[in-house]
LUMKETI-876781 format. One record per atom (N, C-alpha, C): atom name; residue number from 1; y, x negated, z. Coordinates in steps of 0.2 Angstrom, whole numbers, plus 2048, in hexadecimal, padded with zeros to 3 digits. Each point is the difference from the previous one (the first is absolute). Layout:
# residues N
atome = CA num = NUM Y = Y X = X Z = Z
...
//
This chain:
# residues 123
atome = N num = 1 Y = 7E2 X = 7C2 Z = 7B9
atome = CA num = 1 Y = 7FF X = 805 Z = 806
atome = C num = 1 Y = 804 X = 7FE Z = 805
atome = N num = 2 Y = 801 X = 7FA Z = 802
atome = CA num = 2 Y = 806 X = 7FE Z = 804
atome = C num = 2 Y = 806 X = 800 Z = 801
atome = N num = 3 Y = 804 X = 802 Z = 7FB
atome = CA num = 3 Y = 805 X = 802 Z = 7FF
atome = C num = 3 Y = 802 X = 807 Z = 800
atome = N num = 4 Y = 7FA X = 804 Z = 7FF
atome = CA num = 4 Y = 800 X = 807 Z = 803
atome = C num = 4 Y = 801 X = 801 Z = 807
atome = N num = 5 Y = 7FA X = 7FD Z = 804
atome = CA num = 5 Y = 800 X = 800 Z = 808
atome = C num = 5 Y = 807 X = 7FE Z = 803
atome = N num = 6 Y = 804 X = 7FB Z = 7FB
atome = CA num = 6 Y = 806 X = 7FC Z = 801
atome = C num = 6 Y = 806 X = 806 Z = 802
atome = N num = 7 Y = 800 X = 803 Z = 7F9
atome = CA num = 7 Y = 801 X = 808 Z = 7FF
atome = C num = 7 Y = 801 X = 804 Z = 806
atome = N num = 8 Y = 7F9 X = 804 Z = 801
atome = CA num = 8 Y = 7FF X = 802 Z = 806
atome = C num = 8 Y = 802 X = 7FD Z = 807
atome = N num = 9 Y = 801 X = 7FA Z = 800
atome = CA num = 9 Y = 804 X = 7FE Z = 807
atome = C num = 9 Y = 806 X = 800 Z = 801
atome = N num = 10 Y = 803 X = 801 Z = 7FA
atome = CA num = 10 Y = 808 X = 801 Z = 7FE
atome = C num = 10 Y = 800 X = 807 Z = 800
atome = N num = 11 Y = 7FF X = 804 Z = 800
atome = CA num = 11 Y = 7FF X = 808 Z = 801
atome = C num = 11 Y = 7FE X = 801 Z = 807
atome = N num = 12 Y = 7FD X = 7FD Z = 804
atome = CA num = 12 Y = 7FD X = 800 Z = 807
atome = C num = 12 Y = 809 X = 7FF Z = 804
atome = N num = 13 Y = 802 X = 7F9 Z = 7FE
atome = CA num = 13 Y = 806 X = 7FE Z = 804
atome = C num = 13 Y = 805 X = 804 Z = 7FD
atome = N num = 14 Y = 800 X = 804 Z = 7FB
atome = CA num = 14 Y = 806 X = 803 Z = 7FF
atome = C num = 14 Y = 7FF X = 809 Z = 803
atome = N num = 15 Y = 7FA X = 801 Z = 800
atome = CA num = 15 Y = 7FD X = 807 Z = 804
atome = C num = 15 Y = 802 X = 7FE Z = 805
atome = N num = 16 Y = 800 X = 7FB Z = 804
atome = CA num = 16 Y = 803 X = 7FE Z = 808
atome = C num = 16 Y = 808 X = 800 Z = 802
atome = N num = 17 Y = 803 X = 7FC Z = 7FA
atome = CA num = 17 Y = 806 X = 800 Z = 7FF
atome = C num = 17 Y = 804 X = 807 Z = 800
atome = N num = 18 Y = 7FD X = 802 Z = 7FC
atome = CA num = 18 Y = 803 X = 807 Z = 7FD
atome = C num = 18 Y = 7FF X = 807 Z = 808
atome = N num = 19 Y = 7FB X = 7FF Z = 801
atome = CA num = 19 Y = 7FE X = 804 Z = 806
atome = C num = 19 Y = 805 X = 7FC Z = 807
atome = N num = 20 Y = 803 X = 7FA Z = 7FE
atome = CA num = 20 Y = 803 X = 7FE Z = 808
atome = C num = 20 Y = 807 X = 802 Z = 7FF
atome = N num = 21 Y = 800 X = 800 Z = 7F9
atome = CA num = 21 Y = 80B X = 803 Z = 7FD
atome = C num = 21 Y = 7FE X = 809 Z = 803
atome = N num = 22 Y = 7FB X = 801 Z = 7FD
atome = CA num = 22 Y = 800 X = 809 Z = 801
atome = C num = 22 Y = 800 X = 801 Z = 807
atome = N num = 23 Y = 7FD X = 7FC Z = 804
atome = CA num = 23 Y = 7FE X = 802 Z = 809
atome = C num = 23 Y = 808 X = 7FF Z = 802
atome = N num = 24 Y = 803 X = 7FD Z = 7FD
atome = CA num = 24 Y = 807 X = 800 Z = 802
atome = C num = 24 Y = 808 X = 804 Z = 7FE
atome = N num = 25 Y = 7FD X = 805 Z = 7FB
atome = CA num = 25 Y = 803 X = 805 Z = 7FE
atome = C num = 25 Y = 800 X = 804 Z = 804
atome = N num = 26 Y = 804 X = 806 Z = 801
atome = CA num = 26 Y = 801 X = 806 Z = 805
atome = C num = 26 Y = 7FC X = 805 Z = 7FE
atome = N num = 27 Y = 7FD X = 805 Z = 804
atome = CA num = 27 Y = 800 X = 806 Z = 7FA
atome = C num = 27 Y = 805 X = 804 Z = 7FF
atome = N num = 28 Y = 800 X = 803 Z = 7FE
atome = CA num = 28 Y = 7FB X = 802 Z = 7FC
atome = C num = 28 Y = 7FF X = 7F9 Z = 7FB
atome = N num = 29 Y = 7FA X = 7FE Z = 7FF
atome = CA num = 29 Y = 7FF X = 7FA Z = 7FD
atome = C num = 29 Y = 802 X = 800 Z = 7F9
atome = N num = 30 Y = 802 X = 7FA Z = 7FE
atome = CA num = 30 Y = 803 X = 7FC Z = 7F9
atome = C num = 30 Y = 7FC X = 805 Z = 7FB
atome = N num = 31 Y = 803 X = 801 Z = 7FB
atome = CA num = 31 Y = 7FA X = 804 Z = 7FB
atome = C num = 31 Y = 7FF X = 7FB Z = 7FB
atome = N num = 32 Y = 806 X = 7FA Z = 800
atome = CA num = 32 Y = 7FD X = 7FA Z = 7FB
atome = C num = 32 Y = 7FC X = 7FE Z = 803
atome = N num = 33 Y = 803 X = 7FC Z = 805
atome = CA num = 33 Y = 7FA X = 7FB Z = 806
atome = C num = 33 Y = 7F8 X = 804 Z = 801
atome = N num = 34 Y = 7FF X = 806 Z = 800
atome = CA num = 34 Y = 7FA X = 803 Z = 800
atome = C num = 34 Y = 7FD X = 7FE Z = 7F8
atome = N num = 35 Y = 804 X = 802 Z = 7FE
atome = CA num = 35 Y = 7FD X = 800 Z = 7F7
atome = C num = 35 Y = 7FE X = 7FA Z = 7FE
atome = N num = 36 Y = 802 X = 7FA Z = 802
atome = CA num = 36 Y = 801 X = 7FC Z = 7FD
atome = C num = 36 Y = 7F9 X = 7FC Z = 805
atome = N num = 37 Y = 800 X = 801 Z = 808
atome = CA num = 37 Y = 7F9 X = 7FE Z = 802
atome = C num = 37 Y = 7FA X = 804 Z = 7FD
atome = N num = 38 Y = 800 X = 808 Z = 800
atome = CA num = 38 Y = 7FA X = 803 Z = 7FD
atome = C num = 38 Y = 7FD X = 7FD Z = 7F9
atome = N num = 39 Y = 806 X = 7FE Z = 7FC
atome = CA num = 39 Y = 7FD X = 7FE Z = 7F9
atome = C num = 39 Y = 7FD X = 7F9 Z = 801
atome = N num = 40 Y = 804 X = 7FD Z = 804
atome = CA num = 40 Y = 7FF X = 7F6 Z = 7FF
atome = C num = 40 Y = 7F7 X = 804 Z = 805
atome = N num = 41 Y = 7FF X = 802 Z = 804
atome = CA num = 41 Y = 7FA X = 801 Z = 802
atome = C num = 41 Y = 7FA X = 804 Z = 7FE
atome = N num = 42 Y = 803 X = 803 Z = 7FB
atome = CA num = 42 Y = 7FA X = 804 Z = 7FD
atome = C num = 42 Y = 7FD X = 7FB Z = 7FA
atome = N num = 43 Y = 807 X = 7FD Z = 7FE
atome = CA num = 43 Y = 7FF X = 7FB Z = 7FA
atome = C num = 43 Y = 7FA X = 7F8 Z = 802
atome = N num = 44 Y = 802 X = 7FE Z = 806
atome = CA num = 44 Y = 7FC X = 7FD Z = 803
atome = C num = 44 Y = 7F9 X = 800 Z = 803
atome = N num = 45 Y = 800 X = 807 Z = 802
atome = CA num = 45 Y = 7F9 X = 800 Z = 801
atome = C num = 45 Y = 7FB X = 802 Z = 7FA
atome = N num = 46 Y = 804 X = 804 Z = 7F7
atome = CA num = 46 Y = 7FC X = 7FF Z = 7FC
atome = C num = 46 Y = 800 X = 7FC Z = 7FC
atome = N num = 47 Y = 803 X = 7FD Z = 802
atome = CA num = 47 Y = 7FE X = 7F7 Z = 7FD
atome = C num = 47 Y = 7FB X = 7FA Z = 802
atome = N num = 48 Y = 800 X = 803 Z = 808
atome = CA num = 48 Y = 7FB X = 800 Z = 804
atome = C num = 48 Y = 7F9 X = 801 Z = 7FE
atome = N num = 49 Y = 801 X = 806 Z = 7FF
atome = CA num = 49 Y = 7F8 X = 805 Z = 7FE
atome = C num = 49 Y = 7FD X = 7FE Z = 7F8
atome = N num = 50 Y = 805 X = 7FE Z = 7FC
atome = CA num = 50 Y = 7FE X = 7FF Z = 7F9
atome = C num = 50 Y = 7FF X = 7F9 Z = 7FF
atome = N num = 51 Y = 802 X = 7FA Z = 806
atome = CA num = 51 Y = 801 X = 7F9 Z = 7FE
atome = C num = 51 Y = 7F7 X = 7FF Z = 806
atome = N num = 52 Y = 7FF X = 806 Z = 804
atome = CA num = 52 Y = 7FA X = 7FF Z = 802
atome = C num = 52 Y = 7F9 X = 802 Z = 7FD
atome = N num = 53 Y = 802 X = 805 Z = 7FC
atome = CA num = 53 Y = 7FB X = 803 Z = 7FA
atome = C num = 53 Y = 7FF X = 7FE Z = 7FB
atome = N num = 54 Y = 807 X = 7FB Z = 7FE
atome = CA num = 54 Y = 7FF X = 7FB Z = 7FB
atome = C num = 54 Y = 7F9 X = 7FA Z = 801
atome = N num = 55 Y = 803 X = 7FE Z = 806
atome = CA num = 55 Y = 7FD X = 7FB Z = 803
atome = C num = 55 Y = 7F8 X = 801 Z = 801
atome = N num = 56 Y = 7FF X = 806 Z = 801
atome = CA num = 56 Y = 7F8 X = 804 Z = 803
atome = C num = 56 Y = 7FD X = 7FE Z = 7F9
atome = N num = 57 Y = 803 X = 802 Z = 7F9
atome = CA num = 57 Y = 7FC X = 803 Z = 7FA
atome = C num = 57 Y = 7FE X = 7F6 Z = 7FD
atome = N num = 58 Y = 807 X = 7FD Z = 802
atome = CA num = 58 Y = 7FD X = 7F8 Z = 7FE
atome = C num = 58 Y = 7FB X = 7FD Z = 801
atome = N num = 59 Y = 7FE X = 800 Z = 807
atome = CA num = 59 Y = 7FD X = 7FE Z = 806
atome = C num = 59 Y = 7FE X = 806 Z = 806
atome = N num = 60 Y = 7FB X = 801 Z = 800
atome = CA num = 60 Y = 7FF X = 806 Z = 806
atome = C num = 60 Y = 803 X = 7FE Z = 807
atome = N num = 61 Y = 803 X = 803 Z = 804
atome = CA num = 61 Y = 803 X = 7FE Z = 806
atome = C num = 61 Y = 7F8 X = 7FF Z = 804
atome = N num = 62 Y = 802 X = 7FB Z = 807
atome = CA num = 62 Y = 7F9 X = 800 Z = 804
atome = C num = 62 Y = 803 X = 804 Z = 806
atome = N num = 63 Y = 7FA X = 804 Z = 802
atome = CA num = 63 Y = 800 X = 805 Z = 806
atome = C num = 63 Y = 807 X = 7FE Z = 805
atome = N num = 64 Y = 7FF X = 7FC Z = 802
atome = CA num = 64 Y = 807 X = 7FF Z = 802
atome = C num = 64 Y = 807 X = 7FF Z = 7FF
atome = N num = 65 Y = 7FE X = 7FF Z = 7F9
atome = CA num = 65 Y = 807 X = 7FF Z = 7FC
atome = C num = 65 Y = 802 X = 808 Z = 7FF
atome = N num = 66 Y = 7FC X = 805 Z = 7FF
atome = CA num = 66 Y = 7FF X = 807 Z = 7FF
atome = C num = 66 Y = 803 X = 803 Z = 808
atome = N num = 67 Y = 7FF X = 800 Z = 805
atome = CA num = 67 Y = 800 X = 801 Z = 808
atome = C num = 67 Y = 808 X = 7FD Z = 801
atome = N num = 68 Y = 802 X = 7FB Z = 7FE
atome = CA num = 68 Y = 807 X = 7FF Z = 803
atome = C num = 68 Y = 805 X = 804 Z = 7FA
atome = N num = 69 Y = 7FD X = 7FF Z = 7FA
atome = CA num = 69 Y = 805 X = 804 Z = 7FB
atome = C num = 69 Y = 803 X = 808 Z = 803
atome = N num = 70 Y = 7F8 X = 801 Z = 801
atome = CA num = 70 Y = 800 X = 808 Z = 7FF
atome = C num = 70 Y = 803 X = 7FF Z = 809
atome = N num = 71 Y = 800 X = 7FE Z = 803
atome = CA num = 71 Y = 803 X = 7FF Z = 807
atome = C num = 71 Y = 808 X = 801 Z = 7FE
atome = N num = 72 Y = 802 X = 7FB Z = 7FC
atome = CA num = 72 Y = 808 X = 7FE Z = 801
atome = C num = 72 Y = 802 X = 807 Z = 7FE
atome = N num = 73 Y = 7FC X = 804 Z = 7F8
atome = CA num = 73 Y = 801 X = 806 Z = 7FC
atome = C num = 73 Y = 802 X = 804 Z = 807
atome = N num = 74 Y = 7FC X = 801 Z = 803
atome = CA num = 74 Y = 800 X = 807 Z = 806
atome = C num = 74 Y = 806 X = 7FD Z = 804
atome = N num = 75 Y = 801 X = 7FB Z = 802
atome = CA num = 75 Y = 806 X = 7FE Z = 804
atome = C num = 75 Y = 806 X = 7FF Z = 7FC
atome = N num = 76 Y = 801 X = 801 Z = 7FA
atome = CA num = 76 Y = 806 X = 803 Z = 7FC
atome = C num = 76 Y = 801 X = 808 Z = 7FF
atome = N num = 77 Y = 7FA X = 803 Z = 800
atome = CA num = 77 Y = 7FF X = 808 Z = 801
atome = C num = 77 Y = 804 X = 802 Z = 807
atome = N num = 78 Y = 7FC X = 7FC Z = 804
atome = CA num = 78 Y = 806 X = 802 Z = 808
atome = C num = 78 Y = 806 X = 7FF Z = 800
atome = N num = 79 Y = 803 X = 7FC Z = 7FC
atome = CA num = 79 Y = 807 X = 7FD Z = 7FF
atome = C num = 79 Y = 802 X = 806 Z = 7FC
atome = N num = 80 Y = 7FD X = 804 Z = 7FD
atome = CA num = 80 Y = 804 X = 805 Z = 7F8
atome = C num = 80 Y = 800 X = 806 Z = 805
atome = N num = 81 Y = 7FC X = 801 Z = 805
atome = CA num = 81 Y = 7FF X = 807 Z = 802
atome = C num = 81 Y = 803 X = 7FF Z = 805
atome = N num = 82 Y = 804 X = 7FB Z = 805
atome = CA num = 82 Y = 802 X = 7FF Z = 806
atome = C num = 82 Y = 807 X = 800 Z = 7FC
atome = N num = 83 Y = 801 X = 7FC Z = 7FA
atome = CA num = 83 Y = 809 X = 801 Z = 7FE
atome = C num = 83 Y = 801 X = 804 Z = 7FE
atome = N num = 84 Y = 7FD X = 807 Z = 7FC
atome = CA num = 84 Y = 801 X = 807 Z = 800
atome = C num = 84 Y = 802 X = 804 Z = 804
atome = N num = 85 Y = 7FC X = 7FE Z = 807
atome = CA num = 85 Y = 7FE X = 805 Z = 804
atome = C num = 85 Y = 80B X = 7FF Z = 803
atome = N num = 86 Y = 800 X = 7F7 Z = 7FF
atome = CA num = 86 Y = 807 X = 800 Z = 804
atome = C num = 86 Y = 805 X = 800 Z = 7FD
atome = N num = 87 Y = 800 X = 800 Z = 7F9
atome = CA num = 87 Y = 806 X = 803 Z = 7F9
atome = C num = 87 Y = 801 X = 806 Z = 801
atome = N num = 88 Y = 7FC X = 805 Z = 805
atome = CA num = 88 Y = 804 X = 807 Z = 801
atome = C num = 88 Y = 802 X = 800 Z = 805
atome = N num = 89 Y = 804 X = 807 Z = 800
atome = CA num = 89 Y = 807 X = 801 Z = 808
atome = C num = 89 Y = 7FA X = 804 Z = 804
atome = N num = 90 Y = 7FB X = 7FE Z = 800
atome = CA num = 90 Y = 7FC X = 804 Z = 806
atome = C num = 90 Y = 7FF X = 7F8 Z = 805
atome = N num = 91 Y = 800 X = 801 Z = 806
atome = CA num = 91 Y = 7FF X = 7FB Z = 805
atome = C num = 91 Y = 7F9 X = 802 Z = 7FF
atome = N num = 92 Y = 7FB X = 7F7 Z = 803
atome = CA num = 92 Y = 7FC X = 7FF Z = 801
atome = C num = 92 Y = 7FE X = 7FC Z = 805
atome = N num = 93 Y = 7FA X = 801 Z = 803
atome = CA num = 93 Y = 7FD X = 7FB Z = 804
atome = C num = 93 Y = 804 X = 7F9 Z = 800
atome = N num = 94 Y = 800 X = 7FF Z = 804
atome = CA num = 94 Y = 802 X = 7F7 Z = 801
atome = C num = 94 Y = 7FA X = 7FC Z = 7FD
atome = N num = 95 Y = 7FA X = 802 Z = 801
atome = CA num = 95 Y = 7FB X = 7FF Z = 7FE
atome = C num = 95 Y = 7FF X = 7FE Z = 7F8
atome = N num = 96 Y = 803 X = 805 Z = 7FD
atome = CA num = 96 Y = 801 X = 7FF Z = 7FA
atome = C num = 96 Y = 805 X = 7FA Z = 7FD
atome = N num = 97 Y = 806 X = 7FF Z = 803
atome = CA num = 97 Y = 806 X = 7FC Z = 7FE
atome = C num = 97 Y = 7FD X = 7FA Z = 804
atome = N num = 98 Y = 7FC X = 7FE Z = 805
atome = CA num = 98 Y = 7FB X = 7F9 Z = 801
atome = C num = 98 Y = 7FA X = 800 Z = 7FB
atome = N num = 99 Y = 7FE X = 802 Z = 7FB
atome = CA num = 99 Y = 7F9 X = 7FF Z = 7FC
atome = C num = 99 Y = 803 X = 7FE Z = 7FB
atome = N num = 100 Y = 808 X = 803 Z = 800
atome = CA num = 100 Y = 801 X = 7FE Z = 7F8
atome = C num = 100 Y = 804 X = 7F8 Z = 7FF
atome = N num = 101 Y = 802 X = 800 Z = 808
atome = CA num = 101 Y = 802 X = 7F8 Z = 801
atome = C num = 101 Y = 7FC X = 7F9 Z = 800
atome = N num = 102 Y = 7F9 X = 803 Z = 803
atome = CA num = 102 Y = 7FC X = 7FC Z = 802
atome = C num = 102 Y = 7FC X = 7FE Z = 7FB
atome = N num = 103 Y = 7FE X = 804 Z = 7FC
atome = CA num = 103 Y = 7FB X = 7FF Z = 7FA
atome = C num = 103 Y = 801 X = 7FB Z = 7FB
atome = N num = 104 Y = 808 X = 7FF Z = 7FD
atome = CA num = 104 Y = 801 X = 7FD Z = 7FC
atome = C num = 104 Y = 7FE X = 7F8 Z = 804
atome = N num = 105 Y = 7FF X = 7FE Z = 806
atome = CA num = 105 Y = 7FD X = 7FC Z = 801
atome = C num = 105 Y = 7FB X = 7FD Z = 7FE
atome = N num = 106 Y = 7FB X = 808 Z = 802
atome = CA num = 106 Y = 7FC X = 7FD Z = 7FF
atome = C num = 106 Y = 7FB X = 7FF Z = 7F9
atome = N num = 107 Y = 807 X = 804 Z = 7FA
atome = CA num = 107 Y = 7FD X = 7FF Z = 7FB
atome = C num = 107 Y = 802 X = 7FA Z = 7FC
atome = N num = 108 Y = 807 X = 7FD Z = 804
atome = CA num = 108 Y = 7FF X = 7F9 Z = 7FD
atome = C num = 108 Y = 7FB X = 7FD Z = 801
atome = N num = 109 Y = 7FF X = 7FE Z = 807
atome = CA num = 109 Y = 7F8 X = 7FE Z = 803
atome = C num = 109 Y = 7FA X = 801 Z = 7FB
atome = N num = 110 Y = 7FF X = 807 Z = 7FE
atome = CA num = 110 Y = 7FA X = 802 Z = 7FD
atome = C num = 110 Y = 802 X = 7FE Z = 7F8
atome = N num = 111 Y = 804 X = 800 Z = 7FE
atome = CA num = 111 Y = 804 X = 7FE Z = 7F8
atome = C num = 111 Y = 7FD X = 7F7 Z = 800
atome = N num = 112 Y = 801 X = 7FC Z = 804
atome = CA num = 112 Y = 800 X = 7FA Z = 801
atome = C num = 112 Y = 7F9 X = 7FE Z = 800
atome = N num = 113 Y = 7FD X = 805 Z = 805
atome = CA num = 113 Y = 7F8 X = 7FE Z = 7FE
atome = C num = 113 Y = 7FB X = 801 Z = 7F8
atome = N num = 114 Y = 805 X = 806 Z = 800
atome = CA num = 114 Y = 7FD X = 802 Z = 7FA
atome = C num = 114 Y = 802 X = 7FB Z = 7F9
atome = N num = 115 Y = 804 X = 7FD Z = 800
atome = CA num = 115 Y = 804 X = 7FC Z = 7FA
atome = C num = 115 Y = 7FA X = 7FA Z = 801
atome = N num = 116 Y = 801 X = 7FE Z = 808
atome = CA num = 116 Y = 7FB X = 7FA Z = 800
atome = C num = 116 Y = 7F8 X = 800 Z = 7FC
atome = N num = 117 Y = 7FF X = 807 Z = 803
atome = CA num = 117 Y = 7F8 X = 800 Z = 7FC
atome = C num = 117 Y = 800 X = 802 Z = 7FB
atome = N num = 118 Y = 804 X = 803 Z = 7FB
atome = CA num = 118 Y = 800 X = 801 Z = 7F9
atome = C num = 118 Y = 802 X = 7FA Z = 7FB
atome = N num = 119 Y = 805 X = 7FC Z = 804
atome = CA num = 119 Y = 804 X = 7F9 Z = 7FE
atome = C num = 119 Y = 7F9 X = 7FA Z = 7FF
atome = N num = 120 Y = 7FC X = 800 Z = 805
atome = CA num = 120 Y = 7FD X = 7FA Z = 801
atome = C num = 120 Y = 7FC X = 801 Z = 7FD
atome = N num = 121 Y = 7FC X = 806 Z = 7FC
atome = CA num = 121 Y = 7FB X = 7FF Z = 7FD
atome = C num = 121 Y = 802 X = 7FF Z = 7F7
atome = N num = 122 Y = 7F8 X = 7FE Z = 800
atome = CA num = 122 Y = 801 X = 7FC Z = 7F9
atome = C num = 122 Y = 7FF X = 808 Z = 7FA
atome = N num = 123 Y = 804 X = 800 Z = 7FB
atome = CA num = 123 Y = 7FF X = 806 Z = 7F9
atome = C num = 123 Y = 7FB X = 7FE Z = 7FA
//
């Protein structure tokens, strides 16, 4: 199972990477650099969902383990719908291109916590 999470944070730093090459593309934005962040991030976050579900069916997660998970889930949801919203030639709120900056923090944050209390306990 560790080597999955490992997985997953190699997908997290390359979601970040890939998103800091594409922020510095023109637009009309990169149609590789776009392609190639959507996938590495949809790839990640269902690896994500299955190495969590994996996890759930060996050992049941505990309430909290469940609350950060499903936390981090939704705070990747914000990231899919706020990078859509700015992958097209419509302006958006400023408000929008700050959720989509600032979150990835706080998912590392929330990634971290969550690794911690899945990691520490015993199978």
């Amino acid at each position: 199972m560790e080597k999955k999470f490992l997985i997953a944070g190699v997908f997290l730093v390359l979601i970040i990477v890939s998103g800091l090459w594409l922020s510095r593309t023109a637009r009309p934005l990169n149609v590789l650099a776009l392609t190639v962040h959507k996938l590495i991030a949809v790839g990640g976050v269902a690896l994500l969902v299955i190495t969590l579900y994996r996890q759930h069916q060996a050992m049941p997660l505990t309430s909290i383990q469940i609350a950060v998970s499903v936390t981090t889930l939704v705070l990747f949801l914000a990231l899919i719908v706020t990078g859509g919203l700015l992958s097209t030639a419509k302006t958006w709120p400023a408000l929008v291109l700050k959720i989509h900056q600032v979150v990835p923090t706080i998912i590392i944050l929330s990634t971290a916590v969550n690794l911690y209390l899945l990691l520490g306990r015993k199978a």
